[in-house]
N, C-alpha and C positions, 0 to 999 in steps of 0.2 A: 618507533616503527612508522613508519611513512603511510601517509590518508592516500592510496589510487582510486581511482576510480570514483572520487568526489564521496568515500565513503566515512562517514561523521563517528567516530571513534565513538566521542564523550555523551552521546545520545541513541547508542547502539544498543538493541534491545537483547538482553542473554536467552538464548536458545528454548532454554527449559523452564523459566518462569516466566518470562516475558515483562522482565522488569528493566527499566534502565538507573535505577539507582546503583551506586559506587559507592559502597560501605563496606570495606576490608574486614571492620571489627563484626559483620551481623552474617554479611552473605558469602566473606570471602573475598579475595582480591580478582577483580572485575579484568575479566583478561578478554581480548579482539586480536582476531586473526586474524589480519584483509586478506592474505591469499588464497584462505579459506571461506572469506565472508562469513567468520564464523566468532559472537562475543558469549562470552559464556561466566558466568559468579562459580569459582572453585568450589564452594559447599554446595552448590545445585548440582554440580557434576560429580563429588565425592559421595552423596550422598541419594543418590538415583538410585531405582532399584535393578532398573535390568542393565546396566553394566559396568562394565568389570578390566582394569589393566590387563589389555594383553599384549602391548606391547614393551620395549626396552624404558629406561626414564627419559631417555632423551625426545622420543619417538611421539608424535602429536602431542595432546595435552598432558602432561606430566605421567606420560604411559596410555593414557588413552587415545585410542586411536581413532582418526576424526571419522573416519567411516561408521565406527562402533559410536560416536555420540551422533551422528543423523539416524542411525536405526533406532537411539534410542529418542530421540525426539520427534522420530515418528511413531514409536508405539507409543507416547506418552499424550500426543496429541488426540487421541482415543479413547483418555481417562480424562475424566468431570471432576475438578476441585471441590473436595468437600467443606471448602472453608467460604471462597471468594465466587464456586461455582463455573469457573470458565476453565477449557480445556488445557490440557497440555502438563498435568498434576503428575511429576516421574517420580514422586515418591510415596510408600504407602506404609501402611503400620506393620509390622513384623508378628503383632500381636495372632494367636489362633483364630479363626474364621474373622478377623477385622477386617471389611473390603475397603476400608478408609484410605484414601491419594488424596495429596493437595503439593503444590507450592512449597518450596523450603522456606521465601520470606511469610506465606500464611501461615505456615506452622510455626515459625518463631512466635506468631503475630498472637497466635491462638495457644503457644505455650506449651509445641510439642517437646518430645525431648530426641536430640541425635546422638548415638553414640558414636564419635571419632574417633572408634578403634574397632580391631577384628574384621568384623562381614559390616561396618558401619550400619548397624542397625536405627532404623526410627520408631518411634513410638506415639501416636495419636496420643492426645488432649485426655482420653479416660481411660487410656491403658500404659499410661507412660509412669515410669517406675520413681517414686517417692520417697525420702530418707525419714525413717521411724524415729519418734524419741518416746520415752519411755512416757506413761499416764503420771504418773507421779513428778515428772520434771518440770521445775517450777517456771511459768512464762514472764515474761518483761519486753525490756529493750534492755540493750547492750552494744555495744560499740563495735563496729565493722572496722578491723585490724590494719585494714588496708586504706579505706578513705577516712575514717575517724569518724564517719558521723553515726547516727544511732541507726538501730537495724532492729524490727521486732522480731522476737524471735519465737515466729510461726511457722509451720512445716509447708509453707508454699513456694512457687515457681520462684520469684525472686530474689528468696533467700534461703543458704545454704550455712551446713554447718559443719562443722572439721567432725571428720571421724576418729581424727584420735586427742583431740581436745576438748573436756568440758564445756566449757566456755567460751568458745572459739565461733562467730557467726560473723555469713561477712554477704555481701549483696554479689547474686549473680553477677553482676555486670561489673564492678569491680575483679570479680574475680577470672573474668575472662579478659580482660584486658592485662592482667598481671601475669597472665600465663602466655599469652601473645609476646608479651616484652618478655619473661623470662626465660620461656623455651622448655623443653623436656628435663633439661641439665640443671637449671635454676629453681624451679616451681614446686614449691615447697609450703609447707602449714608456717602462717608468720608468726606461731606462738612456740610452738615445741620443734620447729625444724625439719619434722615429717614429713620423707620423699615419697614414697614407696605407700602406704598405705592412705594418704594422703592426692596425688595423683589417682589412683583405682578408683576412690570414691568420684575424685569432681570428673574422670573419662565417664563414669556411670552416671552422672548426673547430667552431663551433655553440656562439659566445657574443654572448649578443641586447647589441644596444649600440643604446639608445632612442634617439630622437629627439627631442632635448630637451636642456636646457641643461644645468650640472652644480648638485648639488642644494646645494653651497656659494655659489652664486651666487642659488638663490631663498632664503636665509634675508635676513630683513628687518634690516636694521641688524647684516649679521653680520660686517663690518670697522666698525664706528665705534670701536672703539679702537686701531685705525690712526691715526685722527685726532690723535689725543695723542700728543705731542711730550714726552718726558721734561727736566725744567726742576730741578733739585736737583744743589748741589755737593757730592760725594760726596768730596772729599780732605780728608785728617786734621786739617789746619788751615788754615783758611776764613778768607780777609784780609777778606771784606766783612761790611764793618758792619752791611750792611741782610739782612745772612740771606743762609742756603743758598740760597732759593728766591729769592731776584732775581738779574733777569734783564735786564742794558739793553745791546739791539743798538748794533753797532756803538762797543761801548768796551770795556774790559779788563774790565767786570765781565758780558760774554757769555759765557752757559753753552755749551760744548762738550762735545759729546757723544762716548764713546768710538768711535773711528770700527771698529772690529770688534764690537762687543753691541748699541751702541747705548741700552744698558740704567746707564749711568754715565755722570755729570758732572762737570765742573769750570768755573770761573770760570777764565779767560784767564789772567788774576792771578795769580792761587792757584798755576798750575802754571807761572810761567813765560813763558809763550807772548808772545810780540810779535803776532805773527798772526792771525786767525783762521784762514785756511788752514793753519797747522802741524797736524800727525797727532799725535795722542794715543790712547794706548791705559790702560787701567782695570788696577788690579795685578792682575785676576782675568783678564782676556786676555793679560796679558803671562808671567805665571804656566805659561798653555798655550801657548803660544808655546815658551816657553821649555822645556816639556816633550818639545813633538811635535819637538825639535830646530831651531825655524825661528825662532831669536832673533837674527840680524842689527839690528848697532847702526842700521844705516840702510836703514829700509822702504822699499821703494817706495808710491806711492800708492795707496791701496786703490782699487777698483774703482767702490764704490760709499758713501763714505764723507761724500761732499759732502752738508750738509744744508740746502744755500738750496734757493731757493723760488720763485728769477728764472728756474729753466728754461736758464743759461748755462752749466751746469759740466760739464762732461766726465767722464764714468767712466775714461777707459780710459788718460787721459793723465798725464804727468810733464813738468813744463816741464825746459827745458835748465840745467843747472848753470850756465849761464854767462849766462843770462836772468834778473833778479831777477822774485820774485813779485809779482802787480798787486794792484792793491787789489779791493775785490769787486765796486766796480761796473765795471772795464770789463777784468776777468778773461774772456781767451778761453780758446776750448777747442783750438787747435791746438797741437800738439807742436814742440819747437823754436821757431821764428819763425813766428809767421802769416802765409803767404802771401795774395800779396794775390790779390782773383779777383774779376773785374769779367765785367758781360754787356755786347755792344757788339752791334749794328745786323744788322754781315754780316759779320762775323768770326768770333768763337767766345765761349760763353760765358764759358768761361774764359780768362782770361790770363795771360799767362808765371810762373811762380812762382817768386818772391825768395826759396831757398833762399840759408840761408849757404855758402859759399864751400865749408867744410870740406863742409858734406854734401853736396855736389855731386861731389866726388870721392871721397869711399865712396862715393855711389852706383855710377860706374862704373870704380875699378877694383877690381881683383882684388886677392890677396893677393902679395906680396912676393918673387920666387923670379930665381934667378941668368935670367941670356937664355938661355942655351941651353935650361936645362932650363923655363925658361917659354915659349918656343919652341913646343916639342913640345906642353906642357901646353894652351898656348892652342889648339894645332891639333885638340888632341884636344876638347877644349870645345868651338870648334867646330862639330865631325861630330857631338858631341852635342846641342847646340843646334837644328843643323837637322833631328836623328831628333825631339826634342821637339815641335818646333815640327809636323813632319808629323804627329805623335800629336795633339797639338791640335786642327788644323785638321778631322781627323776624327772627335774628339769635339763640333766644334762644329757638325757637322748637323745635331744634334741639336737645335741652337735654330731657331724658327720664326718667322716676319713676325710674328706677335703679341707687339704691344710692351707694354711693362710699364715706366710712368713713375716716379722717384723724387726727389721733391723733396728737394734737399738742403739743410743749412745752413752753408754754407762757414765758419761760426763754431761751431758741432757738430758735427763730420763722424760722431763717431762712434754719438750717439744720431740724429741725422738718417738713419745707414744703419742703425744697428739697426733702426727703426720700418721704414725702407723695405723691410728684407728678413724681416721678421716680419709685416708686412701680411698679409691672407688671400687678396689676388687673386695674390702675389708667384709667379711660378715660373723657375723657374731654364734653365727652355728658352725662353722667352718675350725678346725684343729688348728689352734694360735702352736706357733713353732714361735719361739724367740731366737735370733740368733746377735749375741753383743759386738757390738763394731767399737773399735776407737779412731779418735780424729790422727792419732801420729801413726799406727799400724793399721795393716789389714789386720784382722780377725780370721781366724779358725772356725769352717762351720761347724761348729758345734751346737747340736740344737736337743740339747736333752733335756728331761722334764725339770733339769734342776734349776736350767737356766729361767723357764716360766716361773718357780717358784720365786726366783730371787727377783726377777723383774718387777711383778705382783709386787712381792713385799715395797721394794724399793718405791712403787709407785704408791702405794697406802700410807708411806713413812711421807711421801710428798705431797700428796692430799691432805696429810693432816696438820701438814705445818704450811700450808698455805693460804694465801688471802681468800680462796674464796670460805672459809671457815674461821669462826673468832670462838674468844673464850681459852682456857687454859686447859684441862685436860676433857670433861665435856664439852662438845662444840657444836652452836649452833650457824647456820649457814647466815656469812657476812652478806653485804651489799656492797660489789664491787661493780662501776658500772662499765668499766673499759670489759671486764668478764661475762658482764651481761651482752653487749656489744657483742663479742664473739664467741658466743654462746659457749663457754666454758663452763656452763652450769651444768646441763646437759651431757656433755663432753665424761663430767666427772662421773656423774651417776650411774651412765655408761659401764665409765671403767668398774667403778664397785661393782656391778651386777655383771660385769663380763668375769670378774675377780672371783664371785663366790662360785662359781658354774662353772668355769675352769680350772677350777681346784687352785687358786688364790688365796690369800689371809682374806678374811674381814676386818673393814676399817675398823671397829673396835671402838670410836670417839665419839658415835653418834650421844648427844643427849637425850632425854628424855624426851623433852616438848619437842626436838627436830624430829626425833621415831614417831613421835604420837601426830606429828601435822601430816607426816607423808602415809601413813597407815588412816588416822582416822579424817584427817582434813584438818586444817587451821584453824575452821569457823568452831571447830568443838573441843580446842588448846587450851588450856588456859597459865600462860608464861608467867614463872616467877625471878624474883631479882635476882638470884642467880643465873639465869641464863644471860643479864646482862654483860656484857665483856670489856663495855667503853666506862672506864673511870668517871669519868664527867656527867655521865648519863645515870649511872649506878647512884653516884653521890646526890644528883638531885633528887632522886626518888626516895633515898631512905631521908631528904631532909624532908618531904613532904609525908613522908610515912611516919616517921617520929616526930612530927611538929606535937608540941604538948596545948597549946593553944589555938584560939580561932587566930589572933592576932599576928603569931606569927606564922601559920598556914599560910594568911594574906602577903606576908612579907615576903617568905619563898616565892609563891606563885608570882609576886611581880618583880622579881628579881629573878627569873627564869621566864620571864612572859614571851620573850621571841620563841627561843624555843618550844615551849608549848603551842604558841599559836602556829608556828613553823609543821608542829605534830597533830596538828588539830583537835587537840584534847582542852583545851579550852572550855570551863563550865562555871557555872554560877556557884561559889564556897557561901554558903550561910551558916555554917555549923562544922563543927570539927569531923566530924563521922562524913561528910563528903571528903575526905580524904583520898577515903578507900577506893571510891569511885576512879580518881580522878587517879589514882596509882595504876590501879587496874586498866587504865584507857593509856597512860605512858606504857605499859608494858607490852599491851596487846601494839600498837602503833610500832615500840621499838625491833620486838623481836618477831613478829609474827606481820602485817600489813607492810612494812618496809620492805620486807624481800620478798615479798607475793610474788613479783617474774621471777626472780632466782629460785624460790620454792618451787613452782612447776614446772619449767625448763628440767631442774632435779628430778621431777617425779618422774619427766617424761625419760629422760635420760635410764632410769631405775628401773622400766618398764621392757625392757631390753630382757629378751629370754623368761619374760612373764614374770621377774623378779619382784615387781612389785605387788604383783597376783597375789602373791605367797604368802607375800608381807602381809598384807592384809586378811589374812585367810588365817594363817598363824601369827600374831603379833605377838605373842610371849615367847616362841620359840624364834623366832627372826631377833626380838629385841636382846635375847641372849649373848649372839655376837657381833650384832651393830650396838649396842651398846655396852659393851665389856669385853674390856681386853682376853687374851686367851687362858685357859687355866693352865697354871703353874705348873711343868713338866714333873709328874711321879714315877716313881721307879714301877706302879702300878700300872698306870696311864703306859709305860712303854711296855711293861710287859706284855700289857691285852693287847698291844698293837701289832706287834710282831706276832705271824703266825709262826709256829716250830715244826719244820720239818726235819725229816731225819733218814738215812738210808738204811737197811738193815744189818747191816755190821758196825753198827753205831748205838752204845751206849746212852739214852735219849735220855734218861733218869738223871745221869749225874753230869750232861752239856747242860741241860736247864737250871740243874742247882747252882753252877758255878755262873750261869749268867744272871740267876735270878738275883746272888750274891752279890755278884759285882753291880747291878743298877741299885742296890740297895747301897753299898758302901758311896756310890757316886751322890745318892740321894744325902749323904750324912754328912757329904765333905769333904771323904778319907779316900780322895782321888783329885789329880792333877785337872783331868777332863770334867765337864758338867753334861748332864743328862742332853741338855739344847748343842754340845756339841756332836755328842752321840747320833742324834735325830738327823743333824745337818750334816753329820759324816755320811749317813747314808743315803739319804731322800735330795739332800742340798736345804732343805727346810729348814726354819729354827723352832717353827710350832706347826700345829697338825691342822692343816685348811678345813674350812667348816664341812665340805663337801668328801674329805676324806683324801687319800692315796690313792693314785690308780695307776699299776696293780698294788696291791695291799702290800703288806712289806713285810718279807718274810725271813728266817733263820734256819741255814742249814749247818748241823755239824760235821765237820770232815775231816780228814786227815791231812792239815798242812798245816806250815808253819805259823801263820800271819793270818789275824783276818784281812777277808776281801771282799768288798762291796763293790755292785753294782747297780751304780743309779738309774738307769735305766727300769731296772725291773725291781728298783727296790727292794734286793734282795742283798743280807750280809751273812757272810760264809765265816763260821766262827772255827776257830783250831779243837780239838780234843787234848786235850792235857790231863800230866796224872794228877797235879795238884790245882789249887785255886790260886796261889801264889803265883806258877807260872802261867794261865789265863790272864790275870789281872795285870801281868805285866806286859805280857802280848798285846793286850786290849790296850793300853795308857798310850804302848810306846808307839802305837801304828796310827792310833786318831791325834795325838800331839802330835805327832812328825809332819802327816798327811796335812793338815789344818795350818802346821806352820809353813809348809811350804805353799800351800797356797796363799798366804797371807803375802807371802815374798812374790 
């Protein structure tokens, strides 16, 4: 804007404080009218009390109209600053009879607080509103998230503390300056990810977060070296003749890139590799690796390691050992076997899933224990199953008729839910509708509860065979850092807590010590060698646990001494019974302090629909189904489940007997069908969600030929016959037929 009238911009006094400082980050961005003769600090102006946008936004100052700021710079010239004294104070406390006006730079000065939202309220120096911590919460320092450096953490002006993080403190002023760059869209808890509760608190603490996008998103071309794909063979002797830097897809002389830097290559060739899917890592990653302790001959697959381009690969998956790898064009993304899942007319979108044989019984049973004492055990599972399930169903009020669609891709289950539950309309109280899409057809919308069941499961069968979880059938949460990175930790614990509340499976593979860190805290765990999962790690501990000797204690510990020092367990051996200690400090380090971010990221994740409220409120009844797969389908178990209805020219005595008959004969064998198809004929399920059926699932007798279910209402319409022989044959030949045709 052009100086008329010989009038000095950059020494131009603002209206309403009568300050000529230009500090964007304290007063606001320092704006001058000449045609107005008029300089004003946007928070002096935002923040006045007598007025008020009434104009359009384009119209005087951002809505304000310049007539409306000289009335109020003449009523303000009227009020004595209670801070500096001198007139012209347009803003005053909000507080009940407070006559207190000053200055908006003396109110920073003196530690008022503004609220940049609503009626923009201010609050005076001893009325200005304060964040609680409990009497019992223990004081220190700790680390401010955002600049690193130390922060005490005392409930004053300076420093603030996450409201939905424990441990989360970070310095006023860092954190107004993060919200400036980040915007309303970005500005976020930099521990658990928290938008929404998270913002509420620091707008009530008096840290302005603009309306606007973040200011890494308006530099022009500020990721184009995103674009660049590193293409050079980086191993010490290079078999291709045409140079480091050729590159021809799809033969042995394609560059692979280190799948943890991403900053290192090799030729196919050059290392080996049969593959292109084989994992390779750079000597400079495996180096750290092998320091932080986590050098296991046999990684799992990185998270994010895939570098095609077809949009088909999966993060989160490990095919089954016993599945050879595909080639890359018709490489899916399911774990284990790909089931198969069709949409049909008036049935359900999804159909039966071709689980192998084996995983169908992990799924439902349990672990191994004499009868008697698994007797009791089952019984008590049980009582706790059904306290669960009632804790459920009353956390699930909390969802409302307002549905929330998620397309999925039964060939990416697990970036198809990511995107779905990272969307910005997503909420987790909102009625999840799944409808399945595939890459070569449209899809049928078909969105019936059956397709939610099978989503769910398919997603808990992906969680539990993926990197961010190690271990073999208990599992405690790995350390992946590309998942840390993009807070897939989080992400997951989500889906489990969105899984049990929406009438979802339970993962089922939690371990012990991972229920008992997220329930009781880490600091009160105490992890034994089987939680370990890494071979290399396992083995040095039982050589230090069974050393028989001082001598060779000594020999171990220094023939493992990087890694120990790597783990900082490092201690003075004078006698054999320091062993113990020093086992105890490798275990606490391995499985419990290594994934400390991934551990709360998860908790925070889990906390989603109060899920983890529960948890802790109930932990034997929670631990029931996060730590145990589901109980074994009985011909009992279906009977109670299905209610029987009956109309009154229906013989209700003897439709029960020939049903109750045939779940028994199913239970024995002496049937084609299994009880898990029975369930999944009708509901789409293959076991009964911790939360239950909704609606419950009912049995009518009637006069026709065939049964007929409806998923929808959960409801199976069974024929009247004079004998049990022709029931059972009606029943075999409708759920075999039906199940096979959906398989095709």
């Amino acid at each position: 804007m052009s100086k008329n009238n010989n009038f000095d911009i950059q020494s131009a006094f603002c209206v309403l404080c009568g300050r000529t400082d230009d500090c964007p980050e304290k007063y606001g961005e320092k704006r001058t009218y000449v045609e107005y003769n008029l300089t004003v600090h946007y928070y002096c102006l935002l923040m006045s009390s007598g007025i008020w946008q009434r104009g359009e936004e384009g119209e005087g100052v951002d809505g304000f109209l310049i007539t409306d700021i000289r009335k109020e710079v003449n009523r303000a010239a009227k009020l004595k600053c209670n801070i500096c004294k001198k007139k012209g104070a347009s803003i005053g406390c909000v507080a009940p009879k407070c006559k207190r006006s000053y200055h908006f730079p003396c109110g920073v000065q003196k530690e008022c607080i503004f609220q940049f939202m609503e009626d923009f309220r201010s609050y005076c120096w001893e009325h200005k509103p304060v964040q609680k911590f409990p009497d019992k919460e223990s004081r220190g320092t700790s680390q401010c998230t955002i600049c690193l450096d130390l922060v005490e953490q005392l409930p004053i002006y300076t420093v603030l503390k996450s409201p939905c993080c424990k441990n989360a403190w970070f310095h006023r002023e860092c954190l107004q300056y993060q919200a400036l760059s980040a915007g309303i869209f970005f500005f976020r808890c930099t521990v658990c990810n928290n938008k929404d509760k998270f913002q509420k608190e620091m707008l009530r603490m008096g840290i302005h977060i603009p309306e606007k996008d973040a200011s890494w998103e308006l530099e022009e071309n500020a990721y184009q070296e995103l674009l660049q794909c590193y293409q050079h063979c980086d191993v010490k002797r290079c078999l291709c003749k045409k140079g480091r830097d050729y590159n021809e897809p799809d033969s042995k002389w394609e560059i692979k890139r280190c799948q943890c830097c991403g900053s290192r290559g090799t030729h196919l060739a050059c290392s080996s590799m049969k593959s292109w899917e084989q994992n390779w890592e750079c000597m400079e990653c495996r180096s750290i690796f092998a320091k932080s302790g986590n050098y296991s001959k046999q990684k799992k697959r990185s998270l994010a390691t895939s570098e095609k381009t077809d949009g088909t690969t999966c993060w989160l998956e490990e095919p089954s050992p016993k599945c050879p790898r595909q080639s890359r064009e018709s490489q899916r993304d399911f774990l284990l076997q790909s089931p198969k899942i069709m949409c049909q007319n008036n049935l359900s979108p999804c159909s039966h899933l071709e689980l192998p044989a084996s995983n169908r019984v992990t799924m439902s049973l349990s672990p191994l224990m004499s009868n008697g004492n698994w007797s009791l055990r089952k019984k008590h599972l049980r009582k706790q199953r059904r306290e669960v399930s009632n804790i459920l169903k009353e956390l699930k009020l909390q969802v409302n008729t307002k549905t929330t669609r998620l397309n999925i891709n039964a060939e990416n289950i697990w970036n198809s839910a990511l995107k779905g539950f990272r969307q910005r309309n997503f909420s987790a109280t909102n009625t999840i509708e799944i409808k399945f899409t595939n890459c070569k057809t449209r899809s049928k919308a078909d969105t019936s509860p059956a397709s939610k069941h099978c989503f769910f499961q398919l997603l808990m069968l992906h969680l539990q065979n993926s990197s961010l979880f190690e271990g073999s059938s208990a599992k405690n949460l790995s350390l992946d850092f590309q998942a840390v990175k993009e807070n897939l930790y989080f992400e997951a614990g989500k889906m489990i807590a969105v899984s049990l509340v929406h009438g979802g499976p339970s993962p089922g593979f939690f371990s012990k010590t991972l229920f008992n860190c997220l329930v009781y805290g880490p600091e009160n765990v105490k992890p034994a060698l089987e939680d370990v999962a890494d071979d290399d790690v396992a083995q040095t501990i039982k050589m230090i646990k069974y050393a028989d000797s001082l001598s060779s204690l000594q020999s171990t510990i220094h023939d493992c001494y990087e890694f120990l020092a790597a783990a900082g367990c490092l201690r003075p051996i004078t006698a054999l019974c320091d062993k113990n200690m020093l086992v105890n400090d490798i275990l606490i380090h391995h499985v419990i302090k290594r994934i400390t971010s991934p551990l709360e990221s998860f908790r925070q994740g889990l906390k989603t629909l109060g899920v983890l409220e529960k948890m802790q409120m109930h932990p034997d009844a929670f631990s029931s189904i996060l730590c145990h797969k589901p109980e074994r389908l009985s011909a009992e178990t279906i009977c109670d489940l299905f209610a029987i209805h009956s109309s009154s020219d229906v013989n209700k005595v003897e439709g029960a007997d020939f049903w109750m008959s045939y779940l028994q004969d199913v239970e024995s064998g002496e049937s084609v069908v299994t009880l898990e198809d029975i369930l999944f004929f009708v509901t789409g399920s293959f076991s009964i969600p911790p939360v239950g059926f909704d609606p419950e699932p009912t049995i009518k007798f009637l006069h026709i030929v065939y049964p007929v279910r409806n998923r929808l209402l959960h409801c199976l319409e069974l024929p009247i016959t004079e004998t049990y022989e022709q029931f059972k044959n009606k029943m075999e030949f409708t759920i075999r037929n039906t199940l096979r045709v959906e398989r095709e």
